[in-house]
C-alpha positions as MATLAB code, in Angstrom:
seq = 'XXXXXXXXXXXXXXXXXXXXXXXXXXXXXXXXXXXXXXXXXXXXXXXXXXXXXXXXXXXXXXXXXXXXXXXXXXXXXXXXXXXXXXXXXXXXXXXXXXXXXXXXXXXXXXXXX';
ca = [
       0.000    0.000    0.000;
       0.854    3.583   -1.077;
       1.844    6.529    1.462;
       0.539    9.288   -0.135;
       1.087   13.215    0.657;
      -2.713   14.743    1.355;
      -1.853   18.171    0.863;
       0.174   17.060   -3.035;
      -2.616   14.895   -3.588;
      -5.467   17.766   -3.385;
      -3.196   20.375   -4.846;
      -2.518   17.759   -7.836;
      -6.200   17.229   -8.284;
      -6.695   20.563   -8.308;
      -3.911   21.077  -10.950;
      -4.968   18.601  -13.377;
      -9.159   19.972  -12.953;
      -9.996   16.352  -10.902;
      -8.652   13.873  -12.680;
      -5.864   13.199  -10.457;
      -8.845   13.174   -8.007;
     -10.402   10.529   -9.956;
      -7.265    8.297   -9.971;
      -7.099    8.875   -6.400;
     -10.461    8.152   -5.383;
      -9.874    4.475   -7.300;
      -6.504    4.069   -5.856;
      -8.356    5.048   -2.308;
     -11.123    2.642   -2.371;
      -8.727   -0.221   -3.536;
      -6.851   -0.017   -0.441;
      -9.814    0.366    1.590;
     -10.474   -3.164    0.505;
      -7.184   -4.596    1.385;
      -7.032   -3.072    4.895;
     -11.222   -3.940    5.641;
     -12.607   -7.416    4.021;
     -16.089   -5.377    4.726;
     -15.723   -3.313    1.078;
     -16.281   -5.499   -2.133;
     -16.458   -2.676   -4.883;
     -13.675   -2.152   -7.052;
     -12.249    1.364   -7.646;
     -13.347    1.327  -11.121;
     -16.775   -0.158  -10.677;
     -17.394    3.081   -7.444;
     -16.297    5.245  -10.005;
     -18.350    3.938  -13.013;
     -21.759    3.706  -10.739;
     -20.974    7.242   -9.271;
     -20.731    8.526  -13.102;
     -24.201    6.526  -14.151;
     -26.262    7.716  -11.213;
     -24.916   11.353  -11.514;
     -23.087   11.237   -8.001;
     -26.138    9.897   -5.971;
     -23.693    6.094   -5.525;
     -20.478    8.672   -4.003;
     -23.089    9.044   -1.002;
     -23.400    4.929   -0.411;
     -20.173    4.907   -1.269;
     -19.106    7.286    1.167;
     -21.021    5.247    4.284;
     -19.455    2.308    3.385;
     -16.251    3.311    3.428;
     -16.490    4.840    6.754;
     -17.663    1.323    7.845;
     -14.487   -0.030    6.106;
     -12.305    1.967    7.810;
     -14.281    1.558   10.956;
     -13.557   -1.807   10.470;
     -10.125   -1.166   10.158;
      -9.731    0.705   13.255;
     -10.904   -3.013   14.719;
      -9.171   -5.129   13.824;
      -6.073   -2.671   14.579;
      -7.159   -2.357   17.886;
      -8.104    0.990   17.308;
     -11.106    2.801   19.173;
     -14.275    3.150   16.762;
     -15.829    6.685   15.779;
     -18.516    7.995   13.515;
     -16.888    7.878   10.137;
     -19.758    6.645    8.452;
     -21.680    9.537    9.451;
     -19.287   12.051    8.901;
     -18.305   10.684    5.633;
     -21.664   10.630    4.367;
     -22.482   14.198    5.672;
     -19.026   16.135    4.037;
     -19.985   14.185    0.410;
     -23.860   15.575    1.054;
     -22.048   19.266    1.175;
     -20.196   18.678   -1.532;
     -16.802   18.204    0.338;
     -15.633   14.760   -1.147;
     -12.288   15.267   -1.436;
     -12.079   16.365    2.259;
     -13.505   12.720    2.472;
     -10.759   11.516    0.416;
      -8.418   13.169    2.572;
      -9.790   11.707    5.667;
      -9.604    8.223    3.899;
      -6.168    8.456    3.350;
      -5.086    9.362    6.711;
      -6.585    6.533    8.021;
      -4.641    4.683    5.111;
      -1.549    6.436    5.792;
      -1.884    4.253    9.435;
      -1.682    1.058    7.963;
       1.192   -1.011    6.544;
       0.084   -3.720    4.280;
       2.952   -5.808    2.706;
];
């Protein structure tokens, strides 16, 4: 798994107008389903149903990430939270890639060989 720089990887999607954003958000949910066995979709696939339902999938797909990451935080030992919650509420005001952000700092915690 990937360390990745939050602050390069929001100033490179804003560079390239989102589509490093894009590439992130596929690389993002990938991971999220090697550190959690709770998260089945593909990268791709979250991307492709976010694109065919006009966004309305980046709100499940926000939920169940926060579940994968709570799950995560388990089986690290890690106390639990309310990312579900507060995943799903910054995508509902448009703040995704603060999402993003949050996902990869809770990435950024785990070393997967």
């Amino acid at each position: 798994m990937k360390q990745r720089s939050i602050p390069l990887c929001i100033v490179f999607s804003i560079i390239t107008c989102g589509i490093y954003g894009i590439y992130w958000f596929i690389c993002v949910t990938e991971e999220a389903r090697v550190v959690s066995d709770r998260f089945q979709t593909t990268g791709g696939m979250a991307f492709l149903f976010s694109l065919i339902t006009c966004g309305i999938y980046g709100f499940y797909w926000a939920y169940k990430m926060g579940e994968a990451m709570e799950d995560a935080r388990a089986q690290h030992g890690e106390p639990s939270g309310s990312l579900p919650i507060l995943f799903l509420l910054l995508n509902i005001f448009g703040l995704s890639i603060v999402t993003l952000a949050l996902i990869q700092n809770e990435l950024n915690k785990y070393e997967i060989a």
